[in-house]
N, C-alpha and C positions, 0 to 999 in steps of 0.2 A: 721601708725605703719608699720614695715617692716616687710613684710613674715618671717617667720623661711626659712632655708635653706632644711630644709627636704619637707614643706610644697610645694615649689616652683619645688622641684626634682620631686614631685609626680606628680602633675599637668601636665610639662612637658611629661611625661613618660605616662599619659593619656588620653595626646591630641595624642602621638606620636601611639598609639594603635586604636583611631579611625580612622573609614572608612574616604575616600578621599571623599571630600565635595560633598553635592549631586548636582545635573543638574539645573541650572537655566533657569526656564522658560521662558526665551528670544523668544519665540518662536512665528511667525508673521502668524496666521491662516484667513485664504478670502474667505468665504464660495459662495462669486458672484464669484471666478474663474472655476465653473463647478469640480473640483478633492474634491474627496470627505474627510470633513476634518482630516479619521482617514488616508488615503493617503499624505496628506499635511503633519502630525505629524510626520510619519511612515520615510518622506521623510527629514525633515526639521530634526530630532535627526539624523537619517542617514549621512547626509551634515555635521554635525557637527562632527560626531564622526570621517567622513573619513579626514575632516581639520583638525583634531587636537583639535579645542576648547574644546570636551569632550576628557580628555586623558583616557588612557586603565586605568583600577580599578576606576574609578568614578563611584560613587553610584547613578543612578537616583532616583529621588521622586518615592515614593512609586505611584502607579495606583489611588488611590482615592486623593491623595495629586494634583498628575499633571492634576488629573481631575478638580478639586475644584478652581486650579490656572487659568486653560486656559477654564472654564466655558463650560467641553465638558462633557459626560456622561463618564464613567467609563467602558464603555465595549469600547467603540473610544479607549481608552488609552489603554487597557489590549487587542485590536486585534491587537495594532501598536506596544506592547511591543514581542505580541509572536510572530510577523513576523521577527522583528529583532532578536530576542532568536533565531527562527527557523535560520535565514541568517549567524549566526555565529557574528552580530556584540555586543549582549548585552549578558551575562552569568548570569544563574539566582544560588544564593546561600539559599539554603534551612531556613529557620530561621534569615536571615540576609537581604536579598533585592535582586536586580535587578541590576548590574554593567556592564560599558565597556568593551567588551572586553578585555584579556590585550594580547592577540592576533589576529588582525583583519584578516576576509580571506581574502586567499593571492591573488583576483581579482583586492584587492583595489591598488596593488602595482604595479608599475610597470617600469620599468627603473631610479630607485631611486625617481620616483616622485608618487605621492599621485593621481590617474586617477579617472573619477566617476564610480561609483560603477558600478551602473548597467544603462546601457542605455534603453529607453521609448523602449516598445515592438512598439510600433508604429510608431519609426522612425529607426529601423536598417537599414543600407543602405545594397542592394546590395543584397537579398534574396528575393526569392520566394515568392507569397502570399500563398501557401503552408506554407513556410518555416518559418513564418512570425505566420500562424494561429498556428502551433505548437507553435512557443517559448512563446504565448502567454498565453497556457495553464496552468492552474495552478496546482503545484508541491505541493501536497499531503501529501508529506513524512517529519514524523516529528521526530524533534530530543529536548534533550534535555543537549544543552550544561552545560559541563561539569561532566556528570552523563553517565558511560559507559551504551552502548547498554544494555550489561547483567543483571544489574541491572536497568532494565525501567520497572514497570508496568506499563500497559497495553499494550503492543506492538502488533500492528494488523500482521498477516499472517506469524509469525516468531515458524517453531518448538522446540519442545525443543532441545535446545543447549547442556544443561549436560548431558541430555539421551543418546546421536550420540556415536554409537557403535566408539569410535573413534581406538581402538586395534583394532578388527576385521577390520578395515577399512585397517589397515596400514598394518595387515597382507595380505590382497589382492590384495594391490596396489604392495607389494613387491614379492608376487608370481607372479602376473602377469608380471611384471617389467622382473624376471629374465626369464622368461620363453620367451616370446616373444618382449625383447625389439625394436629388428631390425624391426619387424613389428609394430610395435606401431609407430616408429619414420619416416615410406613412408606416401603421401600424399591420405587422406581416401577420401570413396566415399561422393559424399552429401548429400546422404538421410542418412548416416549414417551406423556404424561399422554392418556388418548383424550379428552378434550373439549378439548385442543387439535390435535391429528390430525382430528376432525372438521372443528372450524371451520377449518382449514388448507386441507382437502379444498373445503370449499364455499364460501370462498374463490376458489382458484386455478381449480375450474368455472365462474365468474363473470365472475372479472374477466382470466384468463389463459388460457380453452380448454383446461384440464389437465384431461384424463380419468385419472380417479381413485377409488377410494373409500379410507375414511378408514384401512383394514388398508396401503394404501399408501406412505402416511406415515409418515417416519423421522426422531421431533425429533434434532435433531444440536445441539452445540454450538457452532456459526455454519457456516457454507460449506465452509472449510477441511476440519475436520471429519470434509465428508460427503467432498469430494476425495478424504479419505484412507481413506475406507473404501469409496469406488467405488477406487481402484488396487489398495486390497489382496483385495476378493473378487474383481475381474476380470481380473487382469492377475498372470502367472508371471515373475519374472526374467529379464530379460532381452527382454521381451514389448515388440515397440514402441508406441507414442500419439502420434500425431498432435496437437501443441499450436499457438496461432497464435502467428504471427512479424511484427509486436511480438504480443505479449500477457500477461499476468497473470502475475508469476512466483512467487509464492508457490507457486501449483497444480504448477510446475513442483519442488519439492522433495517436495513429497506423491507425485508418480511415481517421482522420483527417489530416496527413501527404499524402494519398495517394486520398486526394481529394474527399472525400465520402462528403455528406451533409448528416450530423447525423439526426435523428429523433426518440428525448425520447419517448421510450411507457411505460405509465404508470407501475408498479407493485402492486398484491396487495396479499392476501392471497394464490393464486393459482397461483403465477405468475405472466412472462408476459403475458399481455392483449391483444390476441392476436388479436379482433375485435378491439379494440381502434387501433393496430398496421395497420392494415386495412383500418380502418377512417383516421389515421394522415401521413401515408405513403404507399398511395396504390400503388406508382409504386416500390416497394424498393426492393433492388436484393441481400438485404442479413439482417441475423437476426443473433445477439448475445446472446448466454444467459447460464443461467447458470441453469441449469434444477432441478440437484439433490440437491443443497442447493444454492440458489440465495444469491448473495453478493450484497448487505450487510445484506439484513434482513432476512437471514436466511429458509427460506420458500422451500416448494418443488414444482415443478410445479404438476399440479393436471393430471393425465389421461387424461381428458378432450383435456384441453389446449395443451399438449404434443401431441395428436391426431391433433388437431384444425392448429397446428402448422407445422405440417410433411403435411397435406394438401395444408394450403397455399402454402408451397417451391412447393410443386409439378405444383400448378395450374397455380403458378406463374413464374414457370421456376426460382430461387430465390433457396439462398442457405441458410444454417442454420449454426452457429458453435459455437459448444458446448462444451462449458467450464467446464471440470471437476474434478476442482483446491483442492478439497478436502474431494472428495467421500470417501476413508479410512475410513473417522473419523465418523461414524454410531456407534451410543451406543444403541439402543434399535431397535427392527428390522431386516429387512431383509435388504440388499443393495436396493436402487432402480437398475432397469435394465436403461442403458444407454439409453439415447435417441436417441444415430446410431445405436441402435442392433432391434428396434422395428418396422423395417421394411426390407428386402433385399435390396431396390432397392430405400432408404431414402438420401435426398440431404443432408446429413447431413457432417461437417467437426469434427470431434473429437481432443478436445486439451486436455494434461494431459500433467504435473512434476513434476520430484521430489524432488524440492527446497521445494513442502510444504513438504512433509514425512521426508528427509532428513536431507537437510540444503538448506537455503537459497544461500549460496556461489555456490553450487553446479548446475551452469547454462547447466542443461542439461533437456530436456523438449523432447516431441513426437505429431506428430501428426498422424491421420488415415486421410486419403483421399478417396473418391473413386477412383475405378481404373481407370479410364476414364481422370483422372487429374493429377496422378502421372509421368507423365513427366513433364508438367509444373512444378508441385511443387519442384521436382527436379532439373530441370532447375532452377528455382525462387530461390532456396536454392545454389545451384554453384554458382551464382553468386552476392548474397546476402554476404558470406563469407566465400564463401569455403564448409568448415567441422565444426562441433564442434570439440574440441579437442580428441580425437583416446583415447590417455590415459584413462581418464574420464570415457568416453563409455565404455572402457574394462571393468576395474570396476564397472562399473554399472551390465553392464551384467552377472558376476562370481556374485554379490551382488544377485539379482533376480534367475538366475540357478542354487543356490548353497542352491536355501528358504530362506537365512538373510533375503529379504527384507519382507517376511511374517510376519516371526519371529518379525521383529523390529516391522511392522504395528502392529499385534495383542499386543503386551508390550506398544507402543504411543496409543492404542485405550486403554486400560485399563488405563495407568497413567493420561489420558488427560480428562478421564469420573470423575476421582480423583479430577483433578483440577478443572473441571466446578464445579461440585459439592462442590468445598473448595468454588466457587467464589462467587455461589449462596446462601451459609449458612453465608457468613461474609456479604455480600451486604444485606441479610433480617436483620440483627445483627446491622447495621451500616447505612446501608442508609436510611431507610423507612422514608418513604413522599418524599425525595431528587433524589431519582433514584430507578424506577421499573426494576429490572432484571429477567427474567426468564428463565427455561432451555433450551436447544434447545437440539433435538434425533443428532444433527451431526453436523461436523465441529471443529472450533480451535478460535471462536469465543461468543460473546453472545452481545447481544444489550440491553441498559441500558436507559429505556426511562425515561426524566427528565418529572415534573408538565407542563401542559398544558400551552402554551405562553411562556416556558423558553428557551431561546438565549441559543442552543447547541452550535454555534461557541464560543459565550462568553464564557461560561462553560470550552470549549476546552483549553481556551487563561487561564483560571486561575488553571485548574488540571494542565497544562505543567508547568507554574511557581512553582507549588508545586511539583513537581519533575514525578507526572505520566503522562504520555503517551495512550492518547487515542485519538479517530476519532471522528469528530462530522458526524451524519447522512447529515445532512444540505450540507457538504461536497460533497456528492456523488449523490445528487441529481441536477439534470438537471433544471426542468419546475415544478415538484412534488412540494409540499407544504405539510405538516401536522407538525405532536408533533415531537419536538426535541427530538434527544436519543444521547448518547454515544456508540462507538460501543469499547468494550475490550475483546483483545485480553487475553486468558489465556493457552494458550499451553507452551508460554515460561518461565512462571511465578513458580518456584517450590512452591508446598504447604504449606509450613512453611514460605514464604513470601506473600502469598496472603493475609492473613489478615491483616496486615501492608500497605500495599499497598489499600487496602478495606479504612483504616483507613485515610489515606492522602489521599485520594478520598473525602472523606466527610467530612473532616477538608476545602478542596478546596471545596467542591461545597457550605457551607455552607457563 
């Protein structure tokens, strides 16, 4: 019998609305070649999509499908889906699947011809072994294509963004503007603008027990930075440090670019360990850490340890530098006092910015030195790059000597105590058995430990597909071992989104 004509219109006009055919699993895996086979997958869809054979909008097999097809586990397939989400080559749609790009990044292109991607960290030509252990490092930072920054729950170390006095900002940038543009626009010094070195100084005597004066201070260009210029005046090739294990790993390429041989020391409720640090690297000439609330798990270091630790640097001629990336945010309590203010005569290097309090954009960061090393660090800063930008600085300073930047901290310490508290009441609501959350007295974080034996990177690989953004602990951990967590961020999350965001949490982790 012959279709009707309407019938045949419909059909048409049905196929013409489905998605572009999914990815055929052509794909040739050698588990005798030594590369591990969620690398093989990772690399082999990769190869495909930069030729062409997968075109932009193609829909791959769903994670459990490509599993079932190429007889691999389902976390292989869902670690090799969100590396390439993270790379920019696959785009995940909420409700719908996992597709090709239909914009590839633009590394892949290159003088009208189609290059490989990314070449073997292990055979760049033509760099350092330095140069070489950096590029090697692994990049952290995750995104979720197609889903702006502003809407990602759980984004780790990001303030609130709609809070930022952004009026008041623009009125200071414009007073100061007209008042002193000519001097704003001569070439500044490199420790930085001194009316914000002062106010920096009488500041952190205030509100952090930092003994200082204002020659002490070294504007940096956020934290990092200063990292990189406490390894390279303190520390000779080869020189060990003492980092914690989980901890920060960016800090971990700043030593690792200037030749340090890292040495994880454990953490645990009290901190870093600082007799394990002892046992595992007794000749090490320098310690990282983060005293007032340790990243990532939150923890303060105990009196003790904080003692135990200011001892070592002394016995050991060995420096300490202390990372104080988010003291503000104390909701119950007193501040802890600084770990450089607990002695006069303490080796300690003091790092603070105000990319957490502020804005992330805003790469303007301080160090405290002792006085004994502020010419090097000076020196190390001229010719690192210069200055920070003059501008910036001005503002920053009029922001601090004029109280805004009080005023803003005490308004983010109370809105931020709002949202843990939102995150904590929808995660008891939503998650239970799936993820243990609980409070923490400070910071802009909270750690969400999964059931004992659960694959946090897995976890990672399928909350991002479902549109949230969080850390797996596994991540940040060096040699350490223990129970998977999630670490989520809630400072940038407004309250009226957090339960929703709670909810596609546990739709994913389920």
């Amino acid at each position: 019998m012959t279709p009707r004509k309407g019938a045949t219109a419909a059909r048409r006009s049905k196929a013409r609305k489905r998605p572009a055919a999914m990815a055929a699993t052509s794909v040739v895996l050698d588990a005798s070649t030594g590369a591990s086979l969620q690398t093989q997958l990772m690399e082999a869809l990769r190869a495909a999509i930069v030729a062409g054979r997968l075109a932009p909008g193609t829909r791959l097999l769903s994670t459990r499908a490509m599993a079932e097809q190429l007889d691999l586990s389902r976390n292989t397939v869902l670690n090799s889906y969100a590396r390439l989400l993270e790379e920019g080559y696959l785009e995940g749609h909420l409700g719908s699947g996992t597709y090709v790009a239909r914009e590839l990044p633009e590394r892949t292109v290159s003088s009208g011809r189609v290059d490989v991607a990314r070449p073997t960290p292990g055979h760049i030509p033509g760099i350092s072994r330095r140069g070489r252990a950096v590029a090697t490092l692994p990049d952290l930072r995750l995104s979720a294509p197609g889903i702006p920054p502003s809407q990602l729950a759980f984004r780790m170390g990001t303030p609130s963004i709609d809070a930022f006095p952004s009026d008041l900002w623009g009125r200071l940038l414009n007073t100061r503007w007209r008042r002193s543009w000519g001097d704003l626009l001569q070439r500044a010094e490199p420790a930085g603008h001194p009316p914000l070195r002062r106010a920096v100084a009488d500041y952190l005597a205030t509100s952090r027990g930092v003994r200082c004066v204002p020659e002490q201070v070294i504007i940096v260009n956020g934290a990092q930075q200063a990292m990189s210029l406490a390894a390279q005046v303190l520390l000779d090739p080869g020189d060990a440090a003492w980092v914690e294990d989980p901890g920060y790993f960016a800090y971990r390429g700043a030593l690792v670019a200037a030749g340090a041989t890292l040495v994880p020391v454990p953490v645990d409720e009290e901190g870093l360990d600082v007799e394990a640090g002892k046992r595992l690297g007794p000749d090490a000439r320098l310690a990282v850490v983060t005293p007032a609330h340790q990243f990532p798990l939150g923890v303060a270091m105990s009196e003790a340890r904080r003692q135990a630790l200011l001892s070592w640097a002394t016995r050991s001629d060995a420096w300490i530098v202390e990372d104080d990336y988010d003291s503000e945010f104390r909701y119950e309590g007193r501040p802890l006092l600084a770990l450089q203010g607990m002695a006069p005569d303490a080796r300690v290097l003091y790092i603070g910015t105000f990319s957490k309090v502020v804005s992330p954009a805003l790469r303007v960061g301080y160090m405290v030195v002792p006085e004994p090393l502020v010419d090097a660090f000076t020196a190390a800063r001229r010719f690192a790059d210069g200055h920070t930008p003059v501008v910036e600085q001005a503002v920053v300073a009029d922001f601090l000597n004029e109280g805004h930047f009080s005023r803003h901290v005490r308004r983010m310490r109370v809105l931020y105590g709002r949202r843990q508290e939102a995150l904590v009441e929808a995660a008891s609501r939503e998650l239970g058995g799936r993820l243990d959350v609980a409070p923490l007295h400070t910071g802009m974080h909270l750690v969400g430990w999964l059931p004992e034996g659960e694959d946090d990177r897995a976890a990672t690989a399928r909350v991002l597909q479902a549109g949230v953004l969080t850390q797996s602990l596994s991540a940040f951990r060096v040699q350490s071992r223990g129970r998977g967590a999630l670490l989520l961020g809630y400072a940038c999350v407004p309250e009226d989104r957090i339960p929703e965001g709670v909810r596609m949490l546990a739709r994913a982790l389920r």
